[in-house]
C-alpha positions, 0 to 999 in steps of 0.5 A: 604946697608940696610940689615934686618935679621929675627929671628936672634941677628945680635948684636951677629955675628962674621962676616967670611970672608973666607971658610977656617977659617969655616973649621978651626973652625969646625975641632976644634968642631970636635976635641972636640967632641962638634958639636956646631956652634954659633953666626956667619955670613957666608953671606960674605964668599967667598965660601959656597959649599960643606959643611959638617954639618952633625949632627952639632947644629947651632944657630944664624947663618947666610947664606944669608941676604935679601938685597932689593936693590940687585937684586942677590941671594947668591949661596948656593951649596951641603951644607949637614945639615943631622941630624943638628938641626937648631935655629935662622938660615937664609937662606934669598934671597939665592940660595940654590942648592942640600942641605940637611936637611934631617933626618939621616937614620941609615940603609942608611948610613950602607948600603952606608958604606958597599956598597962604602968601603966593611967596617962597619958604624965608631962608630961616625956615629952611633948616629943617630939624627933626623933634626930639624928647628926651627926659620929659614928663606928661604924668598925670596929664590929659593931651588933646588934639595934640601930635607927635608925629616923627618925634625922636624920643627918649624916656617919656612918663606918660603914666596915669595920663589920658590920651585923646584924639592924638596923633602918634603915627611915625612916633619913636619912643625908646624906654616910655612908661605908659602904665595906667595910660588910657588911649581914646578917641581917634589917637592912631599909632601908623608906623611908630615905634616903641622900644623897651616901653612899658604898657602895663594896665593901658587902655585902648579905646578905638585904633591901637598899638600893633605888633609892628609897632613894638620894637625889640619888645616891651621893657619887662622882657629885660628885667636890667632895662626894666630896672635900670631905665624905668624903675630905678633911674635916678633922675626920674621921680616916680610918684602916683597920683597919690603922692606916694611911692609903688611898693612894686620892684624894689631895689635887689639887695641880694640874689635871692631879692633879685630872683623874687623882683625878676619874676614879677617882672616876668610875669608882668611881660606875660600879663601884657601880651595875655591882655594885648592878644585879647585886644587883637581878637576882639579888634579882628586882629587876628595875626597880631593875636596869634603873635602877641599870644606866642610872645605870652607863652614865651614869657610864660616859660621864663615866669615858671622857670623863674617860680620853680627855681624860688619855690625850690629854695623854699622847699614849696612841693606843692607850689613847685608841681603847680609850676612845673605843670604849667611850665610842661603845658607852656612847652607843649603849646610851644612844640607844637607852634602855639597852635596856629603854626602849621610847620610845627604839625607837619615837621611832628607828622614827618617825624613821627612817619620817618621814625617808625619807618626807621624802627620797623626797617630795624625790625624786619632787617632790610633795605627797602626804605620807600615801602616800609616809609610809605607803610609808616605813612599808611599807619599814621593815617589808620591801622595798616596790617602790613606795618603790624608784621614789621612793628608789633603792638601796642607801638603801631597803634601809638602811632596811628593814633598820634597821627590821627590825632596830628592829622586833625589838628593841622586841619583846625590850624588851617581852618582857622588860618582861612577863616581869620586871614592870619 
């Protein structure tokens, strides 16, 4: 069978067949005091349940491997990794039941001592240490019941998996790729963060990630993280489940490659935030909507930036315009707060009063600041004929209707602010 391993040095591996020979091995680390497992591949072992990791270092190692041409997932039941420190470990095309990635929490564990055995925490359970993942695979793989809470992790696939009943509060992810990742059930994500992840086509069913929850944005708002940590890594294997490789952003063997591969990139980010603002609204999220809206024109911006620049070494007229005119629109939303930030209105109105005030106190040629200021005012609220003598037509009733217009608009904003509480 044709068996592909991300992450891992597959030439290291010393195959174990057997649960018991685990054991063995584990109790000799024990002994020695040195919780430290290395260069192994567990995915033959005829039982893998019930395992105790708790605070072990486990390099290299391998769980479960993605076998295309089987359509069985690996049963993986009750594994506890409290406290470990994972690198360079593959959980791919797995089931993995009730497992633990948890951090140690020293006041739990007192408390279910005293509680269970009416005794004190043993001296070697006192070392408290904080769960990490680094370089770990869950391709492909369906996780149930299983936590991560305080873990401290770093480059995880979680692509194509399903994610189910999980607990993902306090989690710390830098550089995950959860494309195609479905969330449902009663996964819940209170108080984690994810750095430069990728949540392109994920599917949340129930509780979600919140804005709050996404640290320095996702990864393709920096198209050199993108490529250099997701996509082009080396050690990261990136197959689907196919058995074949995405033709999407490729290498960039030149500027103009680079320019093509920046803008899909781009409008990936502004894809992301459209579909995550949708989300927030149909959640009743309304102030992660407004924000993950905001973040998409952003996005937007650079996207049509990115197009003119390709479409006018193209020599593309038409397909220039296009973008130039959703580039304007992108702007104006901008300009005028992405239509739920009042200041933008307000500052536009006192700027558009104090500016005329200014023309028509250069057109009467005087130093009364506060009546001509306070006439502008009046004209921006209606025609007002004491500002027509100063300000001649049709510059008077531009303004007039500009700020009518204006007026109306901060009233839409905060009514929608009042009625959503955003």
């Amino acid at each position: 069978m044709d068996r592909t391993i991300s992450f891992v040095d597959e030439s290291a591996l010393k195959p174990i067949k057997s649960k018991a020979e685990l054991l063995k091995i584990m109790k000799q680390c024990e002994q020695e005091k040195e919780l430290f497992l290395s260069n192994l591949d567990l995915s033959e072992m005829d039982d893998c349940s019930c395992i105790n990791f708790d605070r072990y270092r486990l390099d290299n190692i391998v769980f479960s491997k993605f076998c295309p041409d089987n359509p069985q997932k690996r049963h993986l039941f009750n594994l506890s990794f409290i406290g470990a420190q994972l690198s360079r470990v593959c959980f791919a095309q797995a089931n993995l039941q009730q497992c633990n990635f948890d951090t140690m929490d020293l006041n739990a564990y007192k408390f279910y001592y005293q509680k269970m055995y009416s005794k004190d925490m043993p001296e070697d359970k006192k070392d408290k240490r904080i769960a990490k993942l680094n370089s770990v695979d869950f391709f492909f793989s369906n996780l149930s019941y299983c936590r991560f809470r305080g873990n401290q992790a770093c480059q995880v696939d979680f692509r194509y998996s399903h994610v189910c009943d999980c607990t993902m509060s306090e989690f710390d992810l830098t550089y995950g790729d959860f494309y195609l990742c479905y969330f449902k059930g009663s996964t819940n994500f209170i108080d984690s963060r994810f750095t430069y992840c990728s949540f392109t086509c994920s599917s949340f069913e129930n509780d979600c990630i919140r804005m709050n929850n996404i640290i320095a944005g996702i990864a393709q708002e920096d198209s050199e993280i993108y490529h250099n940590k997701l996509i082009r890594d080396d050690q990261w294997l990136k197959y689907n489940p196919c058995h074949s490789f995405s033709s999407m952003n490729h290498e960039s063997h030149n500027d103009e490659e680079k320019d093509v591969s920046n803008a899909k990139i781009a409008g990936e980010a502004m894809h992301v935030y459209k579909q995550l603002s949708g989300l927030y609204a149909g959640k009743g999220l309304n102030r992660d909507s407004n924000r993950a809206y905001r973040k998409s024109k952003l996005c937007e911006i650079k996207y049509c930036k990115l197009r003119m620049k390709l479409a006018w070494k193209e020599r593309k007229i038409k397909t220039l315009c296009a973008y130039q005119w959703s580039f304007a629109k992108a702007w104006l939303t901008r300009l005028m707060g992405f239509g739920y930030q009042w200041r933008a209105t307000v500052t536009w109105f006192v700027l558009i009063v104090i500016g005329y005030g200014l023309f028509g106190m250069f057109r009467k040629g005087t130093n009364d600041d506060y009546n001509i200021i306070f006439h502008s005012l009046y004209n921006s609220m209606g025609p007002h004929d004491c500002f027509t003598d100063m300000v001649p037509l049709p510059w008077a009733s531009f303004e007039s209707i500009s700020g009518i217009l204006l007026i109306g608009f901060l009233g839409f904003i905060i009514a929608n602010n009042i009625r959503n509480d955003s």
